[in-house]
PDB file with one MODEL, atoms N, CA, C and O in Angstrom:
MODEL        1
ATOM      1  N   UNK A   1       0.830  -1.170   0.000  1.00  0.00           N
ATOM      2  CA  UNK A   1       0.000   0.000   0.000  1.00  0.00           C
ATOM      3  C   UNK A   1       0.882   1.244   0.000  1.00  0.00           C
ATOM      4  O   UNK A   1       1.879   1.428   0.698  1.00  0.00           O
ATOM      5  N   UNK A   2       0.283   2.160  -1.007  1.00  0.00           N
ATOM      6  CA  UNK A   2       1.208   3.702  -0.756  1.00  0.00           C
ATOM      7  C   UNK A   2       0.519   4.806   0.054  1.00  0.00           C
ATOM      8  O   UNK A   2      -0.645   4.813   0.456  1.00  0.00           O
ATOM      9  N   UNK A   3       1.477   5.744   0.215  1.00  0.00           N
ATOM     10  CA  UNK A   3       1.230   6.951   1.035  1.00  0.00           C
ATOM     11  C   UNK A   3       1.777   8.334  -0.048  1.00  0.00           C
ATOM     12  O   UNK A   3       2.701   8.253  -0.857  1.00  0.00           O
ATOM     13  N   UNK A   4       1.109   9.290   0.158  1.00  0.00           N
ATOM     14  CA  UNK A   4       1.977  10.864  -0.139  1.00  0.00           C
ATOM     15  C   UNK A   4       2.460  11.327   0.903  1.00  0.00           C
ATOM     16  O   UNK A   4       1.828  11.044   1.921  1.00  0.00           O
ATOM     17  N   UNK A   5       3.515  12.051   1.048  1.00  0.00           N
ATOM     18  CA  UNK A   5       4.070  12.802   2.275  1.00  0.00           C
ATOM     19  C   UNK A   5       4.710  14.238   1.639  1.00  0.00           C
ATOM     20  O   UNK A   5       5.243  14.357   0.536  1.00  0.00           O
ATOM     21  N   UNK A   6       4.526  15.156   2.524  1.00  0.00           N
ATOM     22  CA  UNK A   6       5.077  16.513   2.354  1.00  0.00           C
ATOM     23  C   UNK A   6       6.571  16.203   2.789  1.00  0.00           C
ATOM     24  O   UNK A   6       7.425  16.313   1.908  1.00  0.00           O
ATOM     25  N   UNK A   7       6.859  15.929   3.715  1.00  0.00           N
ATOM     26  CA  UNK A   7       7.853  15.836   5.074  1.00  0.00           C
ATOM     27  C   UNK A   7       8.683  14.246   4.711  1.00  0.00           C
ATOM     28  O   UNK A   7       9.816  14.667   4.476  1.00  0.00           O
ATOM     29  N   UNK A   8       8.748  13.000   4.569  1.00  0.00           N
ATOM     30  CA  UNK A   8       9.440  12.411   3.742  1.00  0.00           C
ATOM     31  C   UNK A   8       9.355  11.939   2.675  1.00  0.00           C
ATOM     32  O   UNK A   8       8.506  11.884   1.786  1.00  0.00           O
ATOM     33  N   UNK A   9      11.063  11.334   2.968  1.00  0.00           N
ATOM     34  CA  UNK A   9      11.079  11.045   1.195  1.00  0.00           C
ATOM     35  C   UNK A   9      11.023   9.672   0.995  1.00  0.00           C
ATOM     36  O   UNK A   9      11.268   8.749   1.772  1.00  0.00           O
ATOM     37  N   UNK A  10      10.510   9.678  -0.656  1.00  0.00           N
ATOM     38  CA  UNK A  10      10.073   8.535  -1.399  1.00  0.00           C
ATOM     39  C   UNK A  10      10.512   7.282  -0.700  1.00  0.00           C
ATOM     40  O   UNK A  10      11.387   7.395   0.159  1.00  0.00           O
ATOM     41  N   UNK A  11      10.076   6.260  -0.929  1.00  0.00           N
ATOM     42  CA  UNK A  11      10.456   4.722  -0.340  1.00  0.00           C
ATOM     43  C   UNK A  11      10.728   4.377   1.601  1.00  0.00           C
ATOM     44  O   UNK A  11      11.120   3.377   2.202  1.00  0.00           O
ATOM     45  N   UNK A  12      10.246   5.889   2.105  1.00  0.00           N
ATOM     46  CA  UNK A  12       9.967   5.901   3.877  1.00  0.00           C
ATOM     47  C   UNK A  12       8.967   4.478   3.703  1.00  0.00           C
ATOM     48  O   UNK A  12       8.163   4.315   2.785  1.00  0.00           O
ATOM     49  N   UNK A  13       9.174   3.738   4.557  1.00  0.00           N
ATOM     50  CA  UNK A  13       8.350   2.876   5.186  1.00  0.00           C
ATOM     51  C   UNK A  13       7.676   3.325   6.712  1.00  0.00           C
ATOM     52  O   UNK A  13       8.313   3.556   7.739  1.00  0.00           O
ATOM     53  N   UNK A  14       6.427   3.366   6.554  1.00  0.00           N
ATOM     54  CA  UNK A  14       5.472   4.283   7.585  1.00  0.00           C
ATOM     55  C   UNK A  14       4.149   3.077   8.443  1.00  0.00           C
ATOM     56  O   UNK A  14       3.338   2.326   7.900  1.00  0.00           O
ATOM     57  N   UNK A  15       4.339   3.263   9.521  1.00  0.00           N
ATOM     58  CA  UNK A  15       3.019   2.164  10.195  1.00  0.00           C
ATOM     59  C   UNK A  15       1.926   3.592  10.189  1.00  0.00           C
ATOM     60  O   UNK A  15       2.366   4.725   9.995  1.00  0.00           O
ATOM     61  N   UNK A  16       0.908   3.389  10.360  1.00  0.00           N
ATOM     62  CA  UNK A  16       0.148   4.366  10.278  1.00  0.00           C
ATOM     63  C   UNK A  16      -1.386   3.738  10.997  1.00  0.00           C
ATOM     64  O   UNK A  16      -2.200   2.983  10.466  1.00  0.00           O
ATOM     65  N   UNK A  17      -1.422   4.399  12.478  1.00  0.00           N
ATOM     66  CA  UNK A  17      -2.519   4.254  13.263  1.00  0.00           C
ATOM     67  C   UNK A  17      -3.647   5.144  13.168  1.00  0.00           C
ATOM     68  O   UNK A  17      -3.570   6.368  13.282  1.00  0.00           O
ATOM     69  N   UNK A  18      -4.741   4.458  12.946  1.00  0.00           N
ATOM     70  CA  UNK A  18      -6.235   5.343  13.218  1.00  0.00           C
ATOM     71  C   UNK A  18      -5.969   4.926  14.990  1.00  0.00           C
ATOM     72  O   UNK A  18      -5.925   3.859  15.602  1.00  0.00           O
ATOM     73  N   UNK A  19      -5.809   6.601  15.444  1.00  0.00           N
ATOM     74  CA  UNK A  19      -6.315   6.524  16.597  1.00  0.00           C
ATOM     75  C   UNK A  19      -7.566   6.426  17.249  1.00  0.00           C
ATOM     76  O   UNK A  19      -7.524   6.263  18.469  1.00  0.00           O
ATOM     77  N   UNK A  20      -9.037   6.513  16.514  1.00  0.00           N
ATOM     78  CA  UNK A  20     -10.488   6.203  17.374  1.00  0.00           C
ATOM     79  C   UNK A  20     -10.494   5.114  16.917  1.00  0.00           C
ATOM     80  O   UNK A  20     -11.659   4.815  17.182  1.00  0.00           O
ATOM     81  N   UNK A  21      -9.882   3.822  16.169  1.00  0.00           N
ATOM     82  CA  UNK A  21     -10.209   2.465  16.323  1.00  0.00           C
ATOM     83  C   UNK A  21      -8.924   1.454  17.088  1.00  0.00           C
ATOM     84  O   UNK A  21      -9.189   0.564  17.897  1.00  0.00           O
ATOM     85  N   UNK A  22      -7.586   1.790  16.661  1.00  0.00           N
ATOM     86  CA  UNK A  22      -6.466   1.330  16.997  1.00  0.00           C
ATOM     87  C   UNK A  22      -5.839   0.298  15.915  1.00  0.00           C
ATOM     88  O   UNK A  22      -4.831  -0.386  16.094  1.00  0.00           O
ATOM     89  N   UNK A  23      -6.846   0.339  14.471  1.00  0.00           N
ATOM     90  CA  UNK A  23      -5.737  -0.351  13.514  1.00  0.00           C
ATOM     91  C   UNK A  23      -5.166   0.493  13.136  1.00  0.00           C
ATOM     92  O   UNK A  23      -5.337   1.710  13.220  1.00  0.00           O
ATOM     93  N   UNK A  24      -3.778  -0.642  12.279  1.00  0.00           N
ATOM     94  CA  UNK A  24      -3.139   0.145  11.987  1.00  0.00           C
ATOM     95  C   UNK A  24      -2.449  -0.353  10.495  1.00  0.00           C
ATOM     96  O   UNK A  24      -2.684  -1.558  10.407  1.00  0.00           O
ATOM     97  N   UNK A  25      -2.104  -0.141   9.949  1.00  0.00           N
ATOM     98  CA  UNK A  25      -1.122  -0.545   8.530  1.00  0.00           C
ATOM     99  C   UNK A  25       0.098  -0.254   8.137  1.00  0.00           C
ATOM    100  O   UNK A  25       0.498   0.705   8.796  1.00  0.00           O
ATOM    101  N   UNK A  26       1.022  -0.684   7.244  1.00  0.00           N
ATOM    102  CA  UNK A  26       1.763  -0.336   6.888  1.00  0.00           C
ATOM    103  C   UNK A  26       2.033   0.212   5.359  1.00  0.00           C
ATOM    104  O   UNK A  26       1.527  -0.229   4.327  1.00  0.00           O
ATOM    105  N   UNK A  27       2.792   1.091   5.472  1.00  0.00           N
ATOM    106  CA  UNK A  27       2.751   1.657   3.857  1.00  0.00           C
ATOM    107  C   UNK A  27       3.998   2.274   3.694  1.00  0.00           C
ATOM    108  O   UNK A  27       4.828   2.600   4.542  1.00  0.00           O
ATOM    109  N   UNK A  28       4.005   2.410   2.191  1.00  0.00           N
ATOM    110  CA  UNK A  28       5.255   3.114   1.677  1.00  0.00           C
ATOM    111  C   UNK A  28       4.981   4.555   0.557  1.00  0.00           C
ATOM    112  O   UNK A  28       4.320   4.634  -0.478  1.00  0.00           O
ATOM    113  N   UNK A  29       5.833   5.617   1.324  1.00  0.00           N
ATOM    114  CA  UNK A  29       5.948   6.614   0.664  1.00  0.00           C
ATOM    115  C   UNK A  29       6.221   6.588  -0.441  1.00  0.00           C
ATOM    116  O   UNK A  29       7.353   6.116  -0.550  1.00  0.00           O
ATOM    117  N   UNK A  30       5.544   6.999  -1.949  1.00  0.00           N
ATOM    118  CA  UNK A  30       5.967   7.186  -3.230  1.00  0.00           C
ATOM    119  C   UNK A  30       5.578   8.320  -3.414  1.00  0.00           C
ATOM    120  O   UNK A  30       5.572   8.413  -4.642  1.00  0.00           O
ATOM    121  N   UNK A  31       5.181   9.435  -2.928  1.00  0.00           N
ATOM    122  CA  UNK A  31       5.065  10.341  -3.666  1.00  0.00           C
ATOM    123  C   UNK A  31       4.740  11.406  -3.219  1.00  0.00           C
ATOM    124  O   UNK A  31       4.152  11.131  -2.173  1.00  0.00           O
ATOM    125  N   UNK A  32       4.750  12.667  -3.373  1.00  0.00           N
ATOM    126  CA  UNK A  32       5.300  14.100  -3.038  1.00  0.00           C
ATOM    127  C   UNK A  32       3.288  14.505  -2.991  1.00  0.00           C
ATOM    128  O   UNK A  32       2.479  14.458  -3.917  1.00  0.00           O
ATOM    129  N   UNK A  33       3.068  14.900  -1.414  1.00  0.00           N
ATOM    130  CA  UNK A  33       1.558  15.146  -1.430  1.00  0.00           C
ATOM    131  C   UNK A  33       1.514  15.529   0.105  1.00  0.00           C
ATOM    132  O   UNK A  33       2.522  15.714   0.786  1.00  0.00           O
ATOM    133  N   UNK A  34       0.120  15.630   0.590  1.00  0.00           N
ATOM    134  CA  UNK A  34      -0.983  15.629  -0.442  1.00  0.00           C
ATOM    135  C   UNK A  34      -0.691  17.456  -0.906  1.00  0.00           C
ATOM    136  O   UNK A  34       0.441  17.926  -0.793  1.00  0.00           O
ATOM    137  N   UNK A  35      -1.554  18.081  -1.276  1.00  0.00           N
ATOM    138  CA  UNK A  35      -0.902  18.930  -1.833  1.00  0.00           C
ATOM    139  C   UNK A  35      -1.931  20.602  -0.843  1.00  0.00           C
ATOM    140  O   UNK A  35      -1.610  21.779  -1.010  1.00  0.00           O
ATOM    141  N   UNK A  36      -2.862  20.210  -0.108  1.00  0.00           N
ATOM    142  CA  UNK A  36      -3.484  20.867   0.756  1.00  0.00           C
ATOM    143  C   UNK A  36      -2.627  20.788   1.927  1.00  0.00           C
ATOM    144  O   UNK A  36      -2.169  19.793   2.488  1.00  0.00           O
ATOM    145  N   UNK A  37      -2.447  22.491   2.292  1.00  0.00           N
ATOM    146  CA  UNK A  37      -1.701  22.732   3.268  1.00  0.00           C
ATOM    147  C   UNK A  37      -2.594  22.278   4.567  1.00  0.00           C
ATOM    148  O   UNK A  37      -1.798  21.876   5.417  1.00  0.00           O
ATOM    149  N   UNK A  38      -3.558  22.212   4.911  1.00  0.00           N
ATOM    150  CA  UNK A  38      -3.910  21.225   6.156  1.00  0.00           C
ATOM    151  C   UNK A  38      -3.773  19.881   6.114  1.00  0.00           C
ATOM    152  O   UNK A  38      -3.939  19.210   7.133  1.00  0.00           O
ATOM    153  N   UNK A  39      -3.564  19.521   5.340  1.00  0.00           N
ATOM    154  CA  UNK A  39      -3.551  17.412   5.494  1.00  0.00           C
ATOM    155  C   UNK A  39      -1.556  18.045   5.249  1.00  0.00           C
ATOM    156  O   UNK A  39      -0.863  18.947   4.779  1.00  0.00           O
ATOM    157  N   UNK A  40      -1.499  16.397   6.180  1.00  0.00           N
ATOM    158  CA  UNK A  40      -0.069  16.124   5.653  1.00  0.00           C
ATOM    159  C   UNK A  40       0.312  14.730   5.359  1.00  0.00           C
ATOM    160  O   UNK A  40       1.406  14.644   4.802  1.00  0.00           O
ATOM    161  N   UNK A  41      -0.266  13.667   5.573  1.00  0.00           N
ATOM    162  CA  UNK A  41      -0.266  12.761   4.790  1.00  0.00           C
ATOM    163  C   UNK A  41      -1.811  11.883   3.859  1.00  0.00           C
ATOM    164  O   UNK A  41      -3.015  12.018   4.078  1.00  0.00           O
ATOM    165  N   UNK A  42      -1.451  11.456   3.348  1.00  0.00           N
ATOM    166  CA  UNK A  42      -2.886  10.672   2.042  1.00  0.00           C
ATOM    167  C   UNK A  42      -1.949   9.423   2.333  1.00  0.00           C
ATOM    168  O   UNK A  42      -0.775   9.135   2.569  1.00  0.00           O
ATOM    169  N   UNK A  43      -3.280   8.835   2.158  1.00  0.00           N
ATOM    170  CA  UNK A  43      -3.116   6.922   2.044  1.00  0.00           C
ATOM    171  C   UNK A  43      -4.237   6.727   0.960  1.00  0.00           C
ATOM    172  O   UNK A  43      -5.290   7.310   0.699  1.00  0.00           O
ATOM    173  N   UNK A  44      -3.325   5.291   0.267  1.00  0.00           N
ATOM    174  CA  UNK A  44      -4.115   4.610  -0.771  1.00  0.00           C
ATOM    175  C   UNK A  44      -5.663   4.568  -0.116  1.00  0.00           C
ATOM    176  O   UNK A  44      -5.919   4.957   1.024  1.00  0.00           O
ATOM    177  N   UNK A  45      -7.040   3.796  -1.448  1.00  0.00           N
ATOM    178  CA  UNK A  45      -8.124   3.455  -0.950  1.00  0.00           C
ATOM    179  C   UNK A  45      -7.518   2.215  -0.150  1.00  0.00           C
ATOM    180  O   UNK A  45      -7.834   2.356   1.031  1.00  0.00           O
ATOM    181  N   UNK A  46      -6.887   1.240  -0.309  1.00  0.00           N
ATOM    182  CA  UNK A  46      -6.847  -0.118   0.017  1.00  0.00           C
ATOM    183  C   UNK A  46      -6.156   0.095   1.531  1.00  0.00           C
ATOM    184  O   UNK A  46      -6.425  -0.732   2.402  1.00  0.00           O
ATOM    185  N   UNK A  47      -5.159   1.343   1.865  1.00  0.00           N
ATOM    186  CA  UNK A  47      -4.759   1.647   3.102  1.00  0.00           C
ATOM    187  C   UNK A  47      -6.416   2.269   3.945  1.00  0.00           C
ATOM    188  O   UNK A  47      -6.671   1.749   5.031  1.00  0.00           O
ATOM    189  N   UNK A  48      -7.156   3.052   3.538  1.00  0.00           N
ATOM    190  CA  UNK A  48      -8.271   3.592   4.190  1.00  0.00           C
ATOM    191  C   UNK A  48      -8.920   2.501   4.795  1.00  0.00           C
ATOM    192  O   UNK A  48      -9.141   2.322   5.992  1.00  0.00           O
ATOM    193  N   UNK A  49      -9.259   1.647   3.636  1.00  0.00           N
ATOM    194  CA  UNK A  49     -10.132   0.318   3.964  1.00  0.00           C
ATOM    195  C   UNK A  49      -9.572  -0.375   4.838  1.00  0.00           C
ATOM    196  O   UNK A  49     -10.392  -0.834   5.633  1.00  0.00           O
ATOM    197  N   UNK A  50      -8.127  -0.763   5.124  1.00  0.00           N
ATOM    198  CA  UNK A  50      -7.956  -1.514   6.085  1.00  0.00           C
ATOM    199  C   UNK A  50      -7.868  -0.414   7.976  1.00  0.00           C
ATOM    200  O   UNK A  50      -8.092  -0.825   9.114  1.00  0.00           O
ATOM    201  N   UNK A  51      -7.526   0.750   7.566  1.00  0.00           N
ATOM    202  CA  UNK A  51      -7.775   1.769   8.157  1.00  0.00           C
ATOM    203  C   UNK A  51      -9.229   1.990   9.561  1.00  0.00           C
ATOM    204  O   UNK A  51      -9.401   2.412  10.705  1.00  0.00           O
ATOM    205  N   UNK A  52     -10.049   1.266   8.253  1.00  0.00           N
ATOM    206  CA  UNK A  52     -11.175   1.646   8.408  1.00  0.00           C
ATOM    207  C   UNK A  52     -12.340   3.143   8.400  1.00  0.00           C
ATOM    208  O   UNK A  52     -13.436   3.247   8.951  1.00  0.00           O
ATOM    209  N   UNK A  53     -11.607   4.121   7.583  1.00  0.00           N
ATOM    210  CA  UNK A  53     -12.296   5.112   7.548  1.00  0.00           C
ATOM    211  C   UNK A  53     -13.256   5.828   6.739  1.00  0.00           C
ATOM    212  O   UNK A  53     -14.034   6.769   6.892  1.00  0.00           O
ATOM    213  N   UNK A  54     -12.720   4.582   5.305  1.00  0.00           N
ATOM    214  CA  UNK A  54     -13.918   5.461   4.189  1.00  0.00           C
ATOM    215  C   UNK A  54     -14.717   6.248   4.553  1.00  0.00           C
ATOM    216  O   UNK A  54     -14.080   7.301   4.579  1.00  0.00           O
ATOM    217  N   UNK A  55     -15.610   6.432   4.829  1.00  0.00           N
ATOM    218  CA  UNK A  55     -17.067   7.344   5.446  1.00  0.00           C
ATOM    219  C   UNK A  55     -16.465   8.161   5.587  1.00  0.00           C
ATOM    220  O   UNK A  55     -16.660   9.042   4.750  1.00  0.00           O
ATOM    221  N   UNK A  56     -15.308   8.489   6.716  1.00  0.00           N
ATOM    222  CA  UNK A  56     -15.038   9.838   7.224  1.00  0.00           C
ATOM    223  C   UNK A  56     -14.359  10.387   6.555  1.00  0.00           C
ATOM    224  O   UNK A  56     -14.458  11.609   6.672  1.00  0.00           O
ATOM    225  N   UNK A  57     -13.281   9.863   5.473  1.00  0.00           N
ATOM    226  CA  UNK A  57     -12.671  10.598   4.353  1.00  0.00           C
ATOM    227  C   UNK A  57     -11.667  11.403   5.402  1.00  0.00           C
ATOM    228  O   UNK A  57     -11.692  12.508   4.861  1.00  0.00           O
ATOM    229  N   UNK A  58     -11.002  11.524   6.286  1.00  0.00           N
ATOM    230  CA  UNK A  58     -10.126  12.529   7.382  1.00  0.00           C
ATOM    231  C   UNK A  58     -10.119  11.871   8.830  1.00  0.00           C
ATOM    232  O   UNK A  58     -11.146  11.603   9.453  1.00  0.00           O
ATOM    233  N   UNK A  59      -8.671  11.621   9.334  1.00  0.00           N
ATOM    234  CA  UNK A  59      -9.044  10.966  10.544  1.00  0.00           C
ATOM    235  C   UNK A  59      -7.904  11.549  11.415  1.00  0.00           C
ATOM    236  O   UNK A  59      -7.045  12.332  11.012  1.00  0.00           O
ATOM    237  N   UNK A  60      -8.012  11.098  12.556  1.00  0.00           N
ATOM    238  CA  UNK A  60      -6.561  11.294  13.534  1.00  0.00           C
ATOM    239  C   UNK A  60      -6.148  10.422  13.543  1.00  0.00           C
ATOM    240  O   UNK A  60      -6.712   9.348  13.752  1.00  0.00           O
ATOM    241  N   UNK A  61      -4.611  10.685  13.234  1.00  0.00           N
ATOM    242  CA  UNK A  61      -3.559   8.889  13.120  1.00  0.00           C
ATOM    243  C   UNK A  61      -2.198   9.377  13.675  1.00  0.00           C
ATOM    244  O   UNK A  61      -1.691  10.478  13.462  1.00  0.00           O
ATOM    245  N   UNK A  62      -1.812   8.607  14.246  1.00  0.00           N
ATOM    246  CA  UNK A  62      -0.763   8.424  14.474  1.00  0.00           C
ATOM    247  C   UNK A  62       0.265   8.035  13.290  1.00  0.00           C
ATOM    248  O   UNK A  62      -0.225   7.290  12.442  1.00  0.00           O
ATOM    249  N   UNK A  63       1.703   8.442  13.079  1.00  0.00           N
ATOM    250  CA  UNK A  63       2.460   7.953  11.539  1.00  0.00           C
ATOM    251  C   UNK A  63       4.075   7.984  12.358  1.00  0.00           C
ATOM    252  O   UNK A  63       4.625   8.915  12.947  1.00  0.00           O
ATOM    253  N   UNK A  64       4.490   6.703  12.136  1.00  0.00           N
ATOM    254  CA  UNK A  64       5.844   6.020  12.793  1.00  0.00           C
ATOM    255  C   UNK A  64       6.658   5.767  11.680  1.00  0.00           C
ATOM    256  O   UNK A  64       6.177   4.784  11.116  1.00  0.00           O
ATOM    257  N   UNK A  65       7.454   6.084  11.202  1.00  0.00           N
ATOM    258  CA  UNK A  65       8.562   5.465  10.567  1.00  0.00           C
ATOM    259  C   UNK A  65       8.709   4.290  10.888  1.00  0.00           C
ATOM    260  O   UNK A  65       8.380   4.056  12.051  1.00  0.00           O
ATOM    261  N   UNK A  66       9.221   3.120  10.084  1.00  0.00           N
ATOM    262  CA  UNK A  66       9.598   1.908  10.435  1.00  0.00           C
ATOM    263  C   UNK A  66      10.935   1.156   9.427  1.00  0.00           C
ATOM    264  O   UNK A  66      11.345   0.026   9.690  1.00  0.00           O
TER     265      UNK A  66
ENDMDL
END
């Protein structure tokens, strides 16, 4: 699964927690985003879904390097 990041670079490997459920996933940075100065990272659909957030489209997460 990929990610955009403002803040690192390409091929970061990132765990990435929804904090109101406690999953979490892993993903890899490919690409220079999102491009709205309030978000700072985007995840694939297939990262959301395991995420669990579709509906809310915006969540609070936690994001770890790994």
């Amino acid at each position: 699964m990929k990610a955009a990041s403002r803040s690192l670079q390409c091929g970061t490997r990132v765990r990435v927690t929804n904090k109101n459920n406690g999953k979490s996933v892993e993903v890899v940075v490919n690409d220079y985003g999102p491009t709205r100065s309030d978000r700072m990272f985007d995840v694939t659909y297939a990262a959301a879904v395991q995420l669990d957030f579709i509906d809310q489209g915006l969540i609070d997460c936690k994001i770890e390097t790994i």
